[in-house]
N, C-alpha and C positions, 0 to 999 in steps of 0.2 A: 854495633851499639844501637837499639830500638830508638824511635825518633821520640824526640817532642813537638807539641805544637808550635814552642818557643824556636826551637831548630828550623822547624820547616818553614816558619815565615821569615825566618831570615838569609834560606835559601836564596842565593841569585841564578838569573838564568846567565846562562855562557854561549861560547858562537857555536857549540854543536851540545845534540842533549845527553844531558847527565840523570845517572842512577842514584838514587841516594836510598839504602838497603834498613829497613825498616825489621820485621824478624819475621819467620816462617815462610819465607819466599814473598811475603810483602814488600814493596819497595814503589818508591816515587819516581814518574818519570818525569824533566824538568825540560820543556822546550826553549830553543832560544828567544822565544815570543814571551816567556815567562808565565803560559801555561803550566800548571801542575796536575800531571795524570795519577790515578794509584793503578796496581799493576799485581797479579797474584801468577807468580811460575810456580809451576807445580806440574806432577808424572803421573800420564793416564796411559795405562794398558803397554804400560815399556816406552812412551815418547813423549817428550816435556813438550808443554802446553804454555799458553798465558794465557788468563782470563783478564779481564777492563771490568775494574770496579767502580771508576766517576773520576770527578774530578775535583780537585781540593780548592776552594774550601767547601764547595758542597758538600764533600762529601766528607767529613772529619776524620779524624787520628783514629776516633774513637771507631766511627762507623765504620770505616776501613779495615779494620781490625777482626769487626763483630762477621764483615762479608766475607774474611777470612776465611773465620773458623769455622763459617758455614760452610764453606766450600771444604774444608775438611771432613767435613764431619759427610760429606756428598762423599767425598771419595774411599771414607772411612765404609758408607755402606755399599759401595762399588759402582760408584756412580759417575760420570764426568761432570763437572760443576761448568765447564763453558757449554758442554751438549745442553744444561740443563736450560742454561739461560739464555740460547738460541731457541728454544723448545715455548721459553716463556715469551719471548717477545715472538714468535709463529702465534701465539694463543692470542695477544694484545692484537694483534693485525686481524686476524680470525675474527675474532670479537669485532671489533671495528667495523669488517668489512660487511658482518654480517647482523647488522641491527635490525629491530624491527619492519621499518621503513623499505631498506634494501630488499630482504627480502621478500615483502609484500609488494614491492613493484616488479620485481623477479615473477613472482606467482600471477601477479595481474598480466604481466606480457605475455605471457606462459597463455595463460586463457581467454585473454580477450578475442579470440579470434572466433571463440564459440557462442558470443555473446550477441546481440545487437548493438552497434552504437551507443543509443541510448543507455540502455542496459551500464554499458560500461563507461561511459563517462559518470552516472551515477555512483558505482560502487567505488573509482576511485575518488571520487570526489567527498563522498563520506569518509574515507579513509584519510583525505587527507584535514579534513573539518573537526573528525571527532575522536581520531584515533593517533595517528603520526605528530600532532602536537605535544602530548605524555608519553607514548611509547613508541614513539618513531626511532630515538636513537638510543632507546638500551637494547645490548642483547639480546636475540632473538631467544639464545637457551636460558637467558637470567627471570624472565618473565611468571611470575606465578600465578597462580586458577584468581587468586584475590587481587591482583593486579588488573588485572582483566576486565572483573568483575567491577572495583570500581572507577576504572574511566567510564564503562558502557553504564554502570546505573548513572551517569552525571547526566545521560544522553537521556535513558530512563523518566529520570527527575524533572524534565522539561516538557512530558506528558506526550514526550514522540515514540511511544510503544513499538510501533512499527520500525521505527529506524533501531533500534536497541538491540530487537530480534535479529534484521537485517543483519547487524554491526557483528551480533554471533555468530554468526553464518559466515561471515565472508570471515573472518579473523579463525573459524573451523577449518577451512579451506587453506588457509595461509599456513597456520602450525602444522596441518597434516601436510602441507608440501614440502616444510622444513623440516620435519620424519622422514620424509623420502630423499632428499638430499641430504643428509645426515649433516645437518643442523640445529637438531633438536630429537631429544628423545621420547618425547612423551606431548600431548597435546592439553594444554590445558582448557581451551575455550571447551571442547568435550566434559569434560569437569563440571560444565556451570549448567546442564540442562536442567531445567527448571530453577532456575535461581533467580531467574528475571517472571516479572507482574505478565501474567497470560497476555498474549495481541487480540484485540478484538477485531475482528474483519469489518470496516462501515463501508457500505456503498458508496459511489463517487457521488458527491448532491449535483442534481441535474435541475434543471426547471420544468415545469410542466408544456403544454402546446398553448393554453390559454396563454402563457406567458411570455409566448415568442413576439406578436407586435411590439412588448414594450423592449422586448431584449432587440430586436433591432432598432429601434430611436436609438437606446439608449450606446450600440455599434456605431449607431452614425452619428452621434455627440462627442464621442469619445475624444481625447487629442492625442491621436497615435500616429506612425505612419500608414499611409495606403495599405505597404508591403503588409504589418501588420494584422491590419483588418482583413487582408485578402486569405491571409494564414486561419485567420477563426471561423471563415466564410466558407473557403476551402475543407479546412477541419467538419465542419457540421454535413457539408454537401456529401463529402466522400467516406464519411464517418469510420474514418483511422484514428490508430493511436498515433501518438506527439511524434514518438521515435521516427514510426511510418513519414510522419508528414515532415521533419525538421533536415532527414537526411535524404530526402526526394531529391532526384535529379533530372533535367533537364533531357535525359538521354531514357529514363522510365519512360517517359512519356511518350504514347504512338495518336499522333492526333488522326492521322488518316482511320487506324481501329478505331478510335476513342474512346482507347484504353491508359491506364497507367497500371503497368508492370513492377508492380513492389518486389525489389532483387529481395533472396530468401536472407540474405544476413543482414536485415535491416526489417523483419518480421517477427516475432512472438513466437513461432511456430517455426522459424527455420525455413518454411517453404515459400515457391512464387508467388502473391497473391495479385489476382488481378480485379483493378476496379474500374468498372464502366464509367466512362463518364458524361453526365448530361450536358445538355446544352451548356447550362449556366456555370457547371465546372471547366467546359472550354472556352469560356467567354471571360471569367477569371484570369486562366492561365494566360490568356492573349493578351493582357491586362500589363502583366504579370511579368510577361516577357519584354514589358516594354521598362521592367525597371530593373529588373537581373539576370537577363539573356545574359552578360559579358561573364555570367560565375557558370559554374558545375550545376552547382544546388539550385533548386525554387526559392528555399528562402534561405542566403546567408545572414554569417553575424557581421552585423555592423560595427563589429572588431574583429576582424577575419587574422589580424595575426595571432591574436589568441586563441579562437576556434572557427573553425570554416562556417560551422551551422549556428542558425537563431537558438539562442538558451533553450531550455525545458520551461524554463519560469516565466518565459516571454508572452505566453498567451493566458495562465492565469492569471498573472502582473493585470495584464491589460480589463482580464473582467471581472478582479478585484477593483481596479481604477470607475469601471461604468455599476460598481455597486452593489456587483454581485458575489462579493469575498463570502467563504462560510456557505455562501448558496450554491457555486456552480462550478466547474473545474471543465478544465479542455475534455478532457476522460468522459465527462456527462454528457458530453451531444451522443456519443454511441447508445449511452441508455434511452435517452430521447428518442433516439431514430428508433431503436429496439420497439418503445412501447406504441409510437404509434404504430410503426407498419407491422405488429403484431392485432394491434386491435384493429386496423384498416380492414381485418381477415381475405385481403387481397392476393394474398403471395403464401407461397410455399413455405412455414419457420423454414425448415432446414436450406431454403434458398436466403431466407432474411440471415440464419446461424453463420452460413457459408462467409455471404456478404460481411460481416461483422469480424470472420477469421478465428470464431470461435473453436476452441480444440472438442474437436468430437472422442469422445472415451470410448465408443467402439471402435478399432483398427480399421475392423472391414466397411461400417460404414465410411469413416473419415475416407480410406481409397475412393470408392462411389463416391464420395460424395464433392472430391475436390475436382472430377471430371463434367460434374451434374451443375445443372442450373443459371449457365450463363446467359442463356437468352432472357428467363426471368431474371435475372438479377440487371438485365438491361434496363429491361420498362421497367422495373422496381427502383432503381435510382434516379431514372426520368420522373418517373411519379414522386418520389421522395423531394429533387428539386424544387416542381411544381407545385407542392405541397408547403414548402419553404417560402416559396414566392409568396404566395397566395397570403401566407400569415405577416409579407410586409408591406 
């Protein structure tokens, strides 16, 4: 006799469990905890099966019923109805496992090792700022070209062009590595080229030479720490990028040469570069070593369980603080040092290019020319020192 809902709630449980047979191989399973399971036996391919439909009352008379004759109607079209919903809950974990986020930290491990430091604490760090807060935990394959689109215009809308571009790019990167792990069939960030406001390239703003007296008062005013200042002092002397200088270690440095040996995955370029250094950049580091000799790095963070190395933001912070936001950036000493020891007409460019680690676009020059120029680039950083002095 088919149940009623009136039946079933006045079902008791007993000391072992009971059937109570509902119709078409439906039936209740009743525990002696007085759990109520529904329960679907049914014949696939010659061998009886059970399928677990839930559990009552969640799951009602009614609904019980409905997941029935679904599973009928699976076996009506030659199908197994518990394959099918072993099959669905594989999909739910699948999904799960592989969300946006997942997989972009998958593709970030994957490639960070071709990067710089730098390099890649930025791109996940945008990732995790402007992108994994909205689509970090949907589906990797649910994701559409319009979804995409507008998280990254919101980044757009904030007038940071450059990072928007960035954000295409690296989310290009990520969908086509979830194409190649068959996680995704199709790319949608590829879809949006040109769909984002053009990047316009600006120079990094630097100061002029007349401008260097007041930019050192205004270094020696500042309330930073020493370590700090010796990072911006250092930075202008040896005129590296941030990455160069943030992930410097302790072991680069051959004070007997009076050299620092920049390892190639912590370079722009991939390769060794080396910078001579003058007096006043080993006079620095002697400095220098009296306040973080016990670390790896030249300059750690002073939250070392978060990251070993000083921010990226640490030295423009600092000369935004002495006045000069909008005017000058860490990036600008290099153009600095560029213009004058260009117009000094003292020095070789392609020794000044060298020095700078500029990528040479001929091959065969770039070979010549990473073997070329180290003795001028000697006197050329002594002179460039002495030249710094002079203007404090």
């Amino acid at each position: 006799m088919p149940l009623t809902e009136v039946a079933i709630k006045s079902l008791k449980p007993q000391d072992k469990e009971i059937k109570v047979s509902d119709a078409g191989g439906l039936y209740l399973l009743i525990h002696p905890n007085g759990g109520k399971y529904w329960r679907l036996k049914y014949r696939y391919a010659g061998k009886e099966k059970k399928l677990s439909i839930g559990t009552y009352p969640m799951v009602s008379l009614r609904e019980a019923r409905d997941k029935r004759d679904e599973a009928k109607r699976a076996l009506y079209q030659g199908k197994d109805p518990g394959a099918q919903k072993q099959e669905a809950k594989r999909l739910v974990m699948f999904t799960a496992e592989n969300n946006f986020e997942a997989i972009a930290r998958e593709w970030f491990d994957v490639n960070k090792s071709k990067w710089t430091p730098e390099h890649a604490e930025r791109t996940i760090r945008r990732l995790e700022i402007h992108i994994f807060p909205e689509m970090g935990p949907r589906p990797i394959s649910d994701i559409t070209p319009l979804e995409l689109l507008n998280t990254i215009k919101k980044v757009e809308k904030n007038g940071t062009t450059e990072t928007a571009h960035r954000l295409l790019q690296i989310c290009t990167g990520i969908f086509r590595y979830a194409i190649i792990t068959q996680r995704r069939e199709n790319n949608p960030a590829a879809e949006l080229k040109g769909a984002l406001v053009p990047h316009r390239q600006e120079h990094h703003p630097t100061i002029t030479a007349k401008e260097l007296p007041a930019f050192f008062k205004a270094l020696d005013k500042v309330e930073t720490s020493r370590q700090n200042k010796i990072a911006i002092l250092f930075t202008m002397l040896t005129m590296t990028r941030q990455g160069e200088l943030r992930y410097a270690m302790w072991n680069d440095i051959d004070v007997s040469a009076k050299e620092w040996r920049i390892r190639p995955e912590t370079t722009k370029m991939k390769t060794l570069h080396i910078v001579p250094l003058a007096k006043q950049s080993l006079k620095l580091l002697e400095e220098l070593k009296g306040i973080t000799s016990g670390n790896e790095y030249l300059f750690p963070s002073q939250q070392r369980l978060r990251h070993p190395v000083m921010s990226e933001n640490t030295v423009n912070k600092i000369l935004g603080e002495m006045g000069y936001k909008d005017r000058l950036v860490a990036h600008g000493f290099r153009a600095l040092a560029s213009t004058i020891l260009n117009e000094s007409n003292l020095f070789n460019k392609d020794a000044i290019e060298r020095q700078l680690a500029h990528m040479e676009r001929n091959q065969v020059r770039a070979a010549y020319n990473r073997a070329e120029y180290l003795d001028e680039r000697r006197k050329m950083m002594q002179w460039w020192a002495d030249y710094l002095d002079a203007r404090r």
